[in-house]
DSSP file (Angstrom, degrees, kcal/mol; ACC not computed):
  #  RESIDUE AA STRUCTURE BP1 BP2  ACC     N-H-->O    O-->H-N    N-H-->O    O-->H-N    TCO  KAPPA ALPHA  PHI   PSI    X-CA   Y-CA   Z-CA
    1    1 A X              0   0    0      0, 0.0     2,-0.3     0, 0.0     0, 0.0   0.000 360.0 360.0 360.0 139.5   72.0   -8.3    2.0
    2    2 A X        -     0   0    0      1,-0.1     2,-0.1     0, 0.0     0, 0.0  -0.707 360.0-130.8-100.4 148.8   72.3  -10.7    5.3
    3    3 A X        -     0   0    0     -2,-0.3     2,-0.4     1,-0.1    -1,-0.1  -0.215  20.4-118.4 -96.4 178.0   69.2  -13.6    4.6
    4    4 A X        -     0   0    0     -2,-0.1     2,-0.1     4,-0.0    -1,-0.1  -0.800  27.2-113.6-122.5 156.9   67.3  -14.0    7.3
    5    5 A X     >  -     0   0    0     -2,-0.4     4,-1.5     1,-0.1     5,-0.3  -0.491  34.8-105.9 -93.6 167.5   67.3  -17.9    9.1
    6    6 A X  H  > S+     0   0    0      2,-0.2     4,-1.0    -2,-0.1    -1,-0.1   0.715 120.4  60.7 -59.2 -42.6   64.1  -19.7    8.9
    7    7 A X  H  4 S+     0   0    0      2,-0.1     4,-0.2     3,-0.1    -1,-0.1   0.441 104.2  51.5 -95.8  18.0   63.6  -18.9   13.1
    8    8 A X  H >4 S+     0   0    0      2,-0.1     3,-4.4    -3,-0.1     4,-0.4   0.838 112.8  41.9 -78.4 -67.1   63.7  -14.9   12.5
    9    9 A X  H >X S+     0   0    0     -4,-1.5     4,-1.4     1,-0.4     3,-1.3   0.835 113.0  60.2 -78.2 -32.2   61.0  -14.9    9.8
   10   10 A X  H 3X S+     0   0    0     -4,-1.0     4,-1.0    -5,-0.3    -1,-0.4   0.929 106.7  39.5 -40.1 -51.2   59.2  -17.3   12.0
   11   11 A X  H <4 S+     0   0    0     -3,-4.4    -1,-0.2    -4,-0.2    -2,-0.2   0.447 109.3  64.2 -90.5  10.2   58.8  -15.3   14.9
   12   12 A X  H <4 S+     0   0    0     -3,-1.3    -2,-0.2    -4,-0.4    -3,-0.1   0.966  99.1  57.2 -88.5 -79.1   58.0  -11.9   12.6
   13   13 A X  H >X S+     0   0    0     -4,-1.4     3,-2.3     2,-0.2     4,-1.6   0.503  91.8  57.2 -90.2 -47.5   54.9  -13.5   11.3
   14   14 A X  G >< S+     0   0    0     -4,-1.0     2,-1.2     1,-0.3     3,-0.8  -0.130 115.0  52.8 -39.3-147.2   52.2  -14.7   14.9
   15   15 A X  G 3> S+     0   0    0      1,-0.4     4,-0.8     2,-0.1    -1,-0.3  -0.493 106.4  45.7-117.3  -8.2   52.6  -10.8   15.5
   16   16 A X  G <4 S+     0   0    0     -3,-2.3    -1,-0.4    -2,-1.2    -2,-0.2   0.808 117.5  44.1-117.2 -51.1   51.6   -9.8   12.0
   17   17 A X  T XX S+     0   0    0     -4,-1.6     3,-2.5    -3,-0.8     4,-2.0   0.918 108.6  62.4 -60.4 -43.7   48.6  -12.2   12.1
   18   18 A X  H 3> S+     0   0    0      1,-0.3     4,-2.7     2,-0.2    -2,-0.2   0.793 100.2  49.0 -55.6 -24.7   47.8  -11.0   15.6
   19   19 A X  H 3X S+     0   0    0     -4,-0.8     4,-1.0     1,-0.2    -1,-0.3   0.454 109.2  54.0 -90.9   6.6   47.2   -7.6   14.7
   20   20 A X  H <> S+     0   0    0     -3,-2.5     4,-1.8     2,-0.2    -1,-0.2   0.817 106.8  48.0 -88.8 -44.0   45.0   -8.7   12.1
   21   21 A X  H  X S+     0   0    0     -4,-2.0     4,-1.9     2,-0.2     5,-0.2   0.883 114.1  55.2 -68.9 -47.0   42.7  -10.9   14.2
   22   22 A X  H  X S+     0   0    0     -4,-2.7     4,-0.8     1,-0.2     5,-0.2   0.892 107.5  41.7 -94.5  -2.2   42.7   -7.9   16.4
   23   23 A X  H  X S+     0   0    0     -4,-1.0     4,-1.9     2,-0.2    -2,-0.2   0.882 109.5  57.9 -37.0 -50.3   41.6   -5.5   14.1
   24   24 A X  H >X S+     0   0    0     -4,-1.8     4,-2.0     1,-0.2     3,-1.6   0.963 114.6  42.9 -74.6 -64.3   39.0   -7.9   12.6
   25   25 A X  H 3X S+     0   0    0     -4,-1.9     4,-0.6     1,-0.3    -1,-0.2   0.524 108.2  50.6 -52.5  -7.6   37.6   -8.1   16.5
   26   26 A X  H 3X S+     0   0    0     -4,-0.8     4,-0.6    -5,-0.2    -1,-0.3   0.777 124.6  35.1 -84.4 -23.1   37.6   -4.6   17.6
   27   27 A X  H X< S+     0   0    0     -4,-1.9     3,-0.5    -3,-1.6     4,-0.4   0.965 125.2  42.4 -88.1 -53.2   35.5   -3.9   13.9
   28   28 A X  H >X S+     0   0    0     -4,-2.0     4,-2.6     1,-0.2     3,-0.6   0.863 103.8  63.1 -62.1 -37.4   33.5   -7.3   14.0
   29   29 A X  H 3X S+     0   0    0     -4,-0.6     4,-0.9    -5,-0.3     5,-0.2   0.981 111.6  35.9 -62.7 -38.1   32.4   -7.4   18.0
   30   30 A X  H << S+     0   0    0     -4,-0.6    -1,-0.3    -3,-0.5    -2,-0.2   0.616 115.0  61.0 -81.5  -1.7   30.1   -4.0   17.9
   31   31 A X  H <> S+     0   0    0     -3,-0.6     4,-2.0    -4,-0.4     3,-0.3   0.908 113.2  34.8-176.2 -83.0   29.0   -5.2   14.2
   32   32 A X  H  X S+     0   0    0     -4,-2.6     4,-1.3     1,-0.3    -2,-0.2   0.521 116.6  49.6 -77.0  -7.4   27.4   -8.5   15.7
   33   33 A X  H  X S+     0   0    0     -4,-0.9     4,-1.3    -5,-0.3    -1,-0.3   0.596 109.3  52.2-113.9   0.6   26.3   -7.2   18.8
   34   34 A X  H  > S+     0   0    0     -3,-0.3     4,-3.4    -5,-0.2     5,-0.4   0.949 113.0  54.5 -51.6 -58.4   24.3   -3.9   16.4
   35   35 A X  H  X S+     0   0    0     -4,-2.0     4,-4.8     1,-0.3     5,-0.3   0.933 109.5  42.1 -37.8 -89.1   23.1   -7.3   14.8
   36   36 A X  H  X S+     0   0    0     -4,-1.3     4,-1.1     1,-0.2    -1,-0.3   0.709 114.6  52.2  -4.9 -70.9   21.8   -8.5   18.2
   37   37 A X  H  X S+     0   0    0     -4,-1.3     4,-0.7     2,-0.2    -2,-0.2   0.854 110.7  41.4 -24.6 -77.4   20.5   -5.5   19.0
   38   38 A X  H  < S+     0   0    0     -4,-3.4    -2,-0.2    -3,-0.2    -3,-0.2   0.774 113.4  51.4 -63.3 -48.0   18.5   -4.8   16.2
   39   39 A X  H  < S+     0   0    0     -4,-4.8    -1,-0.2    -5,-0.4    -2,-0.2   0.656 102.7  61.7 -78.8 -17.8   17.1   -8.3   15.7
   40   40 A X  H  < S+     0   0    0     -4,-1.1    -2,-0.2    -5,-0.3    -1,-0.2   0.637 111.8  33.7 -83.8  -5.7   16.1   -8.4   19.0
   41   41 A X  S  < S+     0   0    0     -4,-0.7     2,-0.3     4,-0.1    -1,-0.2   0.263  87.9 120.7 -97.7   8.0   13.7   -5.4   18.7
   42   42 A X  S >> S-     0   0    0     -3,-0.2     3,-2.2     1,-0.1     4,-1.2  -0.666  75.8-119.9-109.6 138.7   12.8   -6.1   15.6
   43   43 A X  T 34 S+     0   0    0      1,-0.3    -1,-0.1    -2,-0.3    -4,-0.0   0.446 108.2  57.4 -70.4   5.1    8.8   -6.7   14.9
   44   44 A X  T 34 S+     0   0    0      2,-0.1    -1,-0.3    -5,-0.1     3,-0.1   0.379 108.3  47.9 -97.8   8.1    9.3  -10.6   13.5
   45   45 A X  T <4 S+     0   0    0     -3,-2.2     2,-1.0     1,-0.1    -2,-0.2   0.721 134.0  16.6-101.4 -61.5   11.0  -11.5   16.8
   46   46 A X  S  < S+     0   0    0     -4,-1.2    -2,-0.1     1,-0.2     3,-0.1  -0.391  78.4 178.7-124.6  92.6    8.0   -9.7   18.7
   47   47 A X        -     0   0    0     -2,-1.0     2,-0.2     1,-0.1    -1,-0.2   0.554  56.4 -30.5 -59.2 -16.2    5.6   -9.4   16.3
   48   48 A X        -     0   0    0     18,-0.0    18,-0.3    19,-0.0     2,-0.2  -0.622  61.3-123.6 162.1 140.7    2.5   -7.7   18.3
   49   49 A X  B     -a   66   0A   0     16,-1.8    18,-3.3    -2,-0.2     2,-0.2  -0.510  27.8-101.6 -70.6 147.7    1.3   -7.7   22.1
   50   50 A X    >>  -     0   0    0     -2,-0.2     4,-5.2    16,-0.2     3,-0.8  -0.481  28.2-112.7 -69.0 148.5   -1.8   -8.6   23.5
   51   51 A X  H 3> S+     0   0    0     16,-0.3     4,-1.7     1,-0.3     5,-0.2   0.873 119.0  47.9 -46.5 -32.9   -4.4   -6.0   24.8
   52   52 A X  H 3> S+     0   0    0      2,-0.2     4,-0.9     1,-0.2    -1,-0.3   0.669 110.5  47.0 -88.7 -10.9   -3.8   -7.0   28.3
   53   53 A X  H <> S+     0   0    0     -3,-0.8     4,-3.6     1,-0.2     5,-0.4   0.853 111.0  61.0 -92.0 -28.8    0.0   -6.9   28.2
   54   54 A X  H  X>S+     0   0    0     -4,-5.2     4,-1.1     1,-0.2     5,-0.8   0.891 110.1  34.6 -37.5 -47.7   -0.8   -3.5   26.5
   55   55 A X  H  <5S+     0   0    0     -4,-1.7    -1,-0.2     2,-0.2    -2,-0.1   0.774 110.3  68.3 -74.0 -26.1   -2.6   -2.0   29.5
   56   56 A X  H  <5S+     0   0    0     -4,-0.9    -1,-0.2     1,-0.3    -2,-0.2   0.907 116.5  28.5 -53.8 -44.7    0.0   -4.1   32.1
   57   57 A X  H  <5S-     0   0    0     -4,-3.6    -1,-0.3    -5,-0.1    -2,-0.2   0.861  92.3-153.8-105.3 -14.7    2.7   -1.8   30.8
   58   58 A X  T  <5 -     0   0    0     -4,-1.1     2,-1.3    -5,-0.4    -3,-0.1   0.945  22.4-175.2  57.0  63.5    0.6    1.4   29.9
   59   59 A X    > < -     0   0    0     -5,-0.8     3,-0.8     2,-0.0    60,-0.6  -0.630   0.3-172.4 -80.7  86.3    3.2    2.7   27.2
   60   60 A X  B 3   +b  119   0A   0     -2,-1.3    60,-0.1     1,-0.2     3,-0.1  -0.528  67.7  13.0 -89.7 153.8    2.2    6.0   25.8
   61   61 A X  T 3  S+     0   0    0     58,-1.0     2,-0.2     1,-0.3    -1,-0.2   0.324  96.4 126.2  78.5  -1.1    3.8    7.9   22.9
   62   62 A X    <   -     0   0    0     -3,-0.8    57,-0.6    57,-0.1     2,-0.5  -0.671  69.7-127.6 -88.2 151.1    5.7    4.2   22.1
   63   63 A X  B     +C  118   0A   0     -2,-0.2    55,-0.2    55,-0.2     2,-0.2  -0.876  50.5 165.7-120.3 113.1    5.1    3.1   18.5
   64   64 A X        -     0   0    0     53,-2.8     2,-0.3    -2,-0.5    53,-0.3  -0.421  36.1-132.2-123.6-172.0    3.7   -0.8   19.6
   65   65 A X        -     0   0    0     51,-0.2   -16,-1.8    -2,-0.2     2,-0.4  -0.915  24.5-172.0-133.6 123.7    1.8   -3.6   17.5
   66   66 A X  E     -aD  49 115A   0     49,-2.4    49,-3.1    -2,-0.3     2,-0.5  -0.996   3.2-162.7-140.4 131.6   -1.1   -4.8   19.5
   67   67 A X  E     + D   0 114A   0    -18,-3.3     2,-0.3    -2,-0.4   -16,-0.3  -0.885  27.9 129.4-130.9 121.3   -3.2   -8.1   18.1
   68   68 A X  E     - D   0 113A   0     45,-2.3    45,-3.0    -2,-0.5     2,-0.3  -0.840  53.8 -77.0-146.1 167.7   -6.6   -9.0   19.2
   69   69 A X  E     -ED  89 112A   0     20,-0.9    20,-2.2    -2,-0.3     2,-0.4  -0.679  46.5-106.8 -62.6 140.3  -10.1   -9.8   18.1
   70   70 A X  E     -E   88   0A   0     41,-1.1    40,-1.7    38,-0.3    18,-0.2  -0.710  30.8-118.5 -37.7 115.9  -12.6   -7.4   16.9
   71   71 A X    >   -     0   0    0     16,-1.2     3,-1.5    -2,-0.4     4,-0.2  -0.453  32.4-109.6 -69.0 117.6  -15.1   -6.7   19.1
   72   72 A X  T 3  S+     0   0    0      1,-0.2    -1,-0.1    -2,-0.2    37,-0.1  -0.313 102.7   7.0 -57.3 120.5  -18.9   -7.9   17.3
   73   73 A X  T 3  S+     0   0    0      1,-0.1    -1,-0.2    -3,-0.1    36,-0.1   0.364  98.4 103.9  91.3 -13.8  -20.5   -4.5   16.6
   74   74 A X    <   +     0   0    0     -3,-1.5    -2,-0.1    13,-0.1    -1,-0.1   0.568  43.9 113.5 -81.9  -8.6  -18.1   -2.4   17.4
   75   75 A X        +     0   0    0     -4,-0.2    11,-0.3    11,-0.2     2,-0.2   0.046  36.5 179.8 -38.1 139.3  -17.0   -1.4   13.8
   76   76 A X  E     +I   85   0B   0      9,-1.1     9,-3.0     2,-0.0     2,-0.4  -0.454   5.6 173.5-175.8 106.4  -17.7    2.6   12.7
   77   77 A X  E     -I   84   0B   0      7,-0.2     2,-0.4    -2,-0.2     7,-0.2  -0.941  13.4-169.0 -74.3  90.9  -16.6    3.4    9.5
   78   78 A X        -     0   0    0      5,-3.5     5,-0.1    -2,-0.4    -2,-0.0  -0.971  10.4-157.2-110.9 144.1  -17.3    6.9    7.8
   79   79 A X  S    S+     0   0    0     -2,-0.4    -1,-0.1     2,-0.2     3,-0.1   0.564  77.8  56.7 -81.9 -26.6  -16.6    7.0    4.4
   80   80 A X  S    S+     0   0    0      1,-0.2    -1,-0.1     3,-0.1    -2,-0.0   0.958 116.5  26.4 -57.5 -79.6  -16.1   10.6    4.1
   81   81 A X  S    S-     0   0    0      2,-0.1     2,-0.4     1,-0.0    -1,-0.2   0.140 104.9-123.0 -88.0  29.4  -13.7   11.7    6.2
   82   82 A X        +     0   0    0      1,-0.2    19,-0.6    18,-0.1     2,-0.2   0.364  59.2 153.3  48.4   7.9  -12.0    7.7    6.0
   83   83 A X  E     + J   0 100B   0     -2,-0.4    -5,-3.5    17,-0.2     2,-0.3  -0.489  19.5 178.2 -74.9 107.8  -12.4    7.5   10.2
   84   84 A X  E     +IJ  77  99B   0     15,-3.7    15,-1.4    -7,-0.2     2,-0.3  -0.869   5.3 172.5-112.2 166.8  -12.7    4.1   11.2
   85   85 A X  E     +I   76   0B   0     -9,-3.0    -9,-1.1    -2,-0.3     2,-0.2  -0.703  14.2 146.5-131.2 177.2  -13.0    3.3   15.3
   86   86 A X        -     0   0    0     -2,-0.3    11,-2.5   -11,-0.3     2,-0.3  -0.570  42.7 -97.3 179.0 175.5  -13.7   -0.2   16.5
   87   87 A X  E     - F   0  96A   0      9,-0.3   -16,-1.2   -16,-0.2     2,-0.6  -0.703  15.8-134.7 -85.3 135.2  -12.5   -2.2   19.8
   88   88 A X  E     -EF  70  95A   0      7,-1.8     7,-3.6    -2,-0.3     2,-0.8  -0.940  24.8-129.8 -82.7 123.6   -9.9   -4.5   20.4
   89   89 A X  E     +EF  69  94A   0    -20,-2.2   -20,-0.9    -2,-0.6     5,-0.2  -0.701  35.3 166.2 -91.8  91.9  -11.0   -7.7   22.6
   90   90 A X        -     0   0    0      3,-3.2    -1,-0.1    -2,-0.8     4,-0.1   0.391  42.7-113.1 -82.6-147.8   -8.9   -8.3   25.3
   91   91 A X  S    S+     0   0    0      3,-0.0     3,-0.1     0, 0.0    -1,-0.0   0.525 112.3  19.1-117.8  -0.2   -9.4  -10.7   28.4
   92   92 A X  S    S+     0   0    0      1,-0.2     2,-0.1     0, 0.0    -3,-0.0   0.838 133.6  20.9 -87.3 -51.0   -9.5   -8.1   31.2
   93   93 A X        -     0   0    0     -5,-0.1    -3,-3.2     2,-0.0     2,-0.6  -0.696  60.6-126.8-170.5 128.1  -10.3   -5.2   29.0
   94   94 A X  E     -F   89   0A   0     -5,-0.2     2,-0.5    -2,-0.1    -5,-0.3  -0.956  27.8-161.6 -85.1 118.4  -11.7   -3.6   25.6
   95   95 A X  E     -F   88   0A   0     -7,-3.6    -7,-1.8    -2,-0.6     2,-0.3  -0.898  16.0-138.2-102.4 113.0   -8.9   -0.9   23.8
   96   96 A X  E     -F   87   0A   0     -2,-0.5    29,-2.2    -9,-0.3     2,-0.9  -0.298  12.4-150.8 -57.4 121.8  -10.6    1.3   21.3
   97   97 A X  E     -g  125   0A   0    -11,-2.5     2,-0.2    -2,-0.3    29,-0.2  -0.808  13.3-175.7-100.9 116.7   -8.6    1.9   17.8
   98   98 A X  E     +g  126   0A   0     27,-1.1    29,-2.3    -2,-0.9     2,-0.3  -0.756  16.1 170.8 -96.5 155.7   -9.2    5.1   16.2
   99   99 A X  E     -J   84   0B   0    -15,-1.4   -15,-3.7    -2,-0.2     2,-0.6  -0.879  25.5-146.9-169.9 138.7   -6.8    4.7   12.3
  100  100 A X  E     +J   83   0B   0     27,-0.3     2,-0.4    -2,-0.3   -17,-0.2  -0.935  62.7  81.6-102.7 125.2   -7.4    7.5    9.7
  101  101 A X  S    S-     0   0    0    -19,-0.6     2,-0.7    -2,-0.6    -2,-0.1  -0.966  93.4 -52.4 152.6-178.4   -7.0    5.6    6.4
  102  102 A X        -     0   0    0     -2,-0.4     3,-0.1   -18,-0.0     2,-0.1  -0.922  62.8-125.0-102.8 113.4   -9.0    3.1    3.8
  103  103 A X        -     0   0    0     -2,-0.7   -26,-0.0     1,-0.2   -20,-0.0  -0.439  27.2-107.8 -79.9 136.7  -10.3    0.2    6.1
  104  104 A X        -     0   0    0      1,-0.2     3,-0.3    -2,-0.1    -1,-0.2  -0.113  24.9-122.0 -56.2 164.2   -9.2   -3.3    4.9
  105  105 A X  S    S+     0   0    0      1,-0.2    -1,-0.2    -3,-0.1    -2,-0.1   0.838 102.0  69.0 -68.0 -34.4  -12.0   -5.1    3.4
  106  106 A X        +     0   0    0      1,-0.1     2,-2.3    26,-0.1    -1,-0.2   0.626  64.6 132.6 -68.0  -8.2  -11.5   -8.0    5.9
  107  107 A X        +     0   0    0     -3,-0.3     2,-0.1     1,-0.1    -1,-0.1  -0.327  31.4 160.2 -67.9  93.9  -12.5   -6.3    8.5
  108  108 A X    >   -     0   0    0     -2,-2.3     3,-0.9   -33,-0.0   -38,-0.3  -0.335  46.9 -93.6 -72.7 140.1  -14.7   -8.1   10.3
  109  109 A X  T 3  S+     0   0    0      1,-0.2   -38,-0.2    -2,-0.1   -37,-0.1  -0.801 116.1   7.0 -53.9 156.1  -16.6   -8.7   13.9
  110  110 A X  T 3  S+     0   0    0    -40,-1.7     2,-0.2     1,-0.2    -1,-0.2  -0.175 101.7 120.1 140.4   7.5  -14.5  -11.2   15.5
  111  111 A X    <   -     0   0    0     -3,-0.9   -41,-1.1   -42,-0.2     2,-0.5  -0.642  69.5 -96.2 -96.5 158.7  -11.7  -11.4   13.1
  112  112 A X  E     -D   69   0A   0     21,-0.4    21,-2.7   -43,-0.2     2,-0.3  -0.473  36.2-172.8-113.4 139.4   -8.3  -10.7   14.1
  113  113 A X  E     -DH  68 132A   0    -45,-3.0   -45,-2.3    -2,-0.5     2,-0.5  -0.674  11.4-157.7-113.1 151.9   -6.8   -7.3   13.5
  114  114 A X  E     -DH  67 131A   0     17,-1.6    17,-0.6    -2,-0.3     2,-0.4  -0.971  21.3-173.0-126.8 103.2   -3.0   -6.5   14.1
  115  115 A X  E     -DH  66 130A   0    -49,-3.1   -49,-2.4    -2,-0.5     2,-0.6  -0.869  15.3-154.1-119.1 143.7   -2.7   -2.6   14.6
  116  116 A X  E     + H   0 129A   0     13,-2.2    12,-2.2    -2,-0.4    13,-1.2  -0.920  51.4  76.5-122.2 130.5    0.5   -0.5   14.9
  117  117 A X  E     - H   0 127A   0     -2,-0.6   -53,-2.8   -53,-0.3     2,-0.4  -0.588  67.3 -70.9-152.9-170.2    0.3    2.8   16.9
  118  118 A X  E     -CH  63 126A   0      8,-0.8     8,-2.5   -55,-0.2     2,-0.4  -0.970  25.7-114.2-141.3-171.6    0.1    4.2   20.2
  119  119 A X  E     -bH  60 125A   0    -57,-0.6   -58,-1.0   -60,-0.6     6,-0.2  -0.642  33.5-158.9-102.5 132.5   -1.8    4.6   23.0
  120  120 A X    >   -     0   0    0      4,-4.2     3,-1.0    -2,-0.4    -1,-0.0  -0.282  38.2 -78.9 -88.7-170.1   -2.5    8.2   23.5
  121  121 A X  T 3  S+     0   0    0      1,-0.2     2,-0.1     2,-0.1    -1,-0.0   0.942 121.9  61.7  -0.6 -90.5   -3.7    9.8   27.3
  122  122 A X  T 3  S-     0   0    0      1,-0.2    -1,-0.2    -3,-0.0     3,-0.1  -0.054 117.5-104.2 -71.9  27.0   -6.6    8.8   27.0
  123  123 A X  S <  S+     0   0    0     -3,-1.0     2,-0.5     1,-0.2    -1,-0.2   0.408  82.5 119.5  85.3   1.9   -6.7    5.3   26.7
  124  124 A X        -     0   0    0    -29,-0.1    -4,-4.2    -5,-0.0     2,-1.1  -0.646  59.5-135.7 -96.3 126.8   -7.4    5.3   22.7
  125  125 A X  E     -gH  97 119A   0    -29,-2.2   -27,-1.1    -2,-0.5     2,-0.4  -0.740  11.7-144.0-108.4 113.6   -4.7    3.6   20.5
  126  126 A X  E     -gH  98 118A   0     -8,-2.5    -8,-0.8    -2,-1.1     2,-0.2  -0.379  20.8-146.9 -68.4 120.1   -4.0    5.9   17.6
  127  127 A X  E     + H   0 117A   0    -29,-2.3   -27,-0.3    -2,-0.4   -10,-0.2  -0.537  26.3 176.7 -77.7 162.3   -3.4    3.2   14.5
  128  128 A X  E    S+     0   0A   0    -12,-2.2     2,-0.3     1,-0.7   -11,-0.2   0.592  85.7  18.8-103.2 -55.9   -0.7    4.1   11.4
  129  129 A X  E     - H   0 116A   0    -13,-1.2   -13,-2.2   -30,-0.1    -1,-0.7  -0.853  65.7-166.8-151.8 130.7   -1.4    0.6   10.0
  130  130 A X  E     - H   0 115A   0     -2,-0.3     2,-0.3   -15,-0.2   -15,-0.2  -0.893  17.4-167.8-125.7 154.1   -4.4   -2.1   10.6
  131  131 A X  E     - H   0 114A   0    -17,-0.6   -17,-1.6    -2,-0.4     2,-0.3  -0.681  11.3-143.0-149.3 135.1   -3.5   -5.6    9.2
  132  132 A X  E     - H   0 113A   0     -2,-0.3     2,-0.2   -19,-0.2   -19,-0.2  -0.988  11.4-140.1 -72.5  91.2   -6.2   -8.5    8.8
  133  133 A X        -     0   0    0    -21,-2.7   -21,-0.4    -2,-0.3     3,-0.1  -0.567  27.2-118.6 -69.9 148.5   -5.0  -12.0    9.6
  134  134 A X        -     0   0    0     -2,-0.2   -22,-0.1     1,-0.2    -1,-0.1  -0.112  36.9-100.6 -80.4 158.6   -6.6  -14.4    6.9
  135  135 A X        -     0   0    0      1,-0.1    -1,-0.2     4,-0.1     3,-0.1  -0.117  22.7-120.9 -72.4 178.2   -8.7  -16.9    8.5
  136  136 A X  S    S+     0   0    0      1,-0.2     2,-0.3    -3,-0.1    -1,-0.1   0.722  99.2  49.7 -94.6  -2.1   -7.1  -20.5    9.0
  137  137 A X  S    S-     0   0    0      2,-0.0     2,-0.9     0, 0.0    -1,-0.2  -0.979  88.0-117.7-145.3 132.3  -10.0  -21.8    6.8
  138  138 A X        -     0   0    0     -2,-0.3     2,-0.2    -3,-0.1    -4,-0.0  -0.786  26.9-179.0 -86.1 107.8  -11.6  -20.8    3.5
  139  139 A X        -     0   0    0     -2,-0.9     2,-0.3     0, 0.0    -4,-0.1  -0.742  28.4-135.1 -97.0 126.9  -15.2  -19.6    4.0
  140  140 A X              0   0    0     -2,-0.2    -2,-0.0     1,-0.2     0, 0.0  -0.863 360.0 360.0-123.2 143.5  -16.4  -18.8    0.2
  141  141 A X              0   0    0     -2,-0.3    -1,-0.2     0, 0.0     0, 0.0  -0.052 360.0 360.0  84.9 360.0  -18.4  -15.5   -0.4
């Protein structure tokens, strides 16, 4: 068996790594830009809209987050059929939330509710999920 010199095996080997490096990019480059993708839609990068950027783009049938004040007085609860409405308090603009469901307890006038939905026709944004953010300050009872 004829040995091979030191400048064959030499030049066998880059071509053996190259194809490794390009394997690992043809699998790794769609991988990280899924990644990308994904993290850039994803609801901690944009964690809820405002009422007014809601109406700006008028997105119906899109499954959004929209985070506003509660409107004072606007609350309506029935306990029967679980149908709460209330307003969201924009700065242009009110948007009414209809949410079928067990209303948090925190829900308050003027505290600030983070609801994920959409906005039907008719200007009403159907909730799945209302969220209470906790106040920045602890107020006891």
């Amino acid at each position: 068996m004829a040995e091979l010199s030191l400048d064959q095996k030499a030049e066998g080997t880059p071509f053996k790594f190259r194809w490794r490096y390009l394997i690992a990019l043809i699998i790794l480059v769609p991988v990280v830009a899924h990644l990308f993708f994904a993290v850039s839609r994803s609801p901690l990068t944009n964690y809820y809209i405002t009422v007014d950027e809601l109406r700006a783009r008028a997105e119906q049938g899109n499954r959004l987050r929209v985070g506003a004040a509660v409107v004072p007085g606007s609350i309506n609860w029935d306990r029967n059929t679980r149908a709460l409405s209330f307003h969201l308090q924009g700065d242009a603009a009110h948007l009414p939330v209809t949410y079928r469901g067990f209303a948090p307890e925190t829900l308050r006038d003027g505290a600030t509710a983070i609801v994920e939905g959409e906005l039907n026709a008719a200007g009403t944004f159907i909730a799945y999920d209302v969220l209470v953010k906790c106040p920045h300050a602890y107020v006891p009872g």
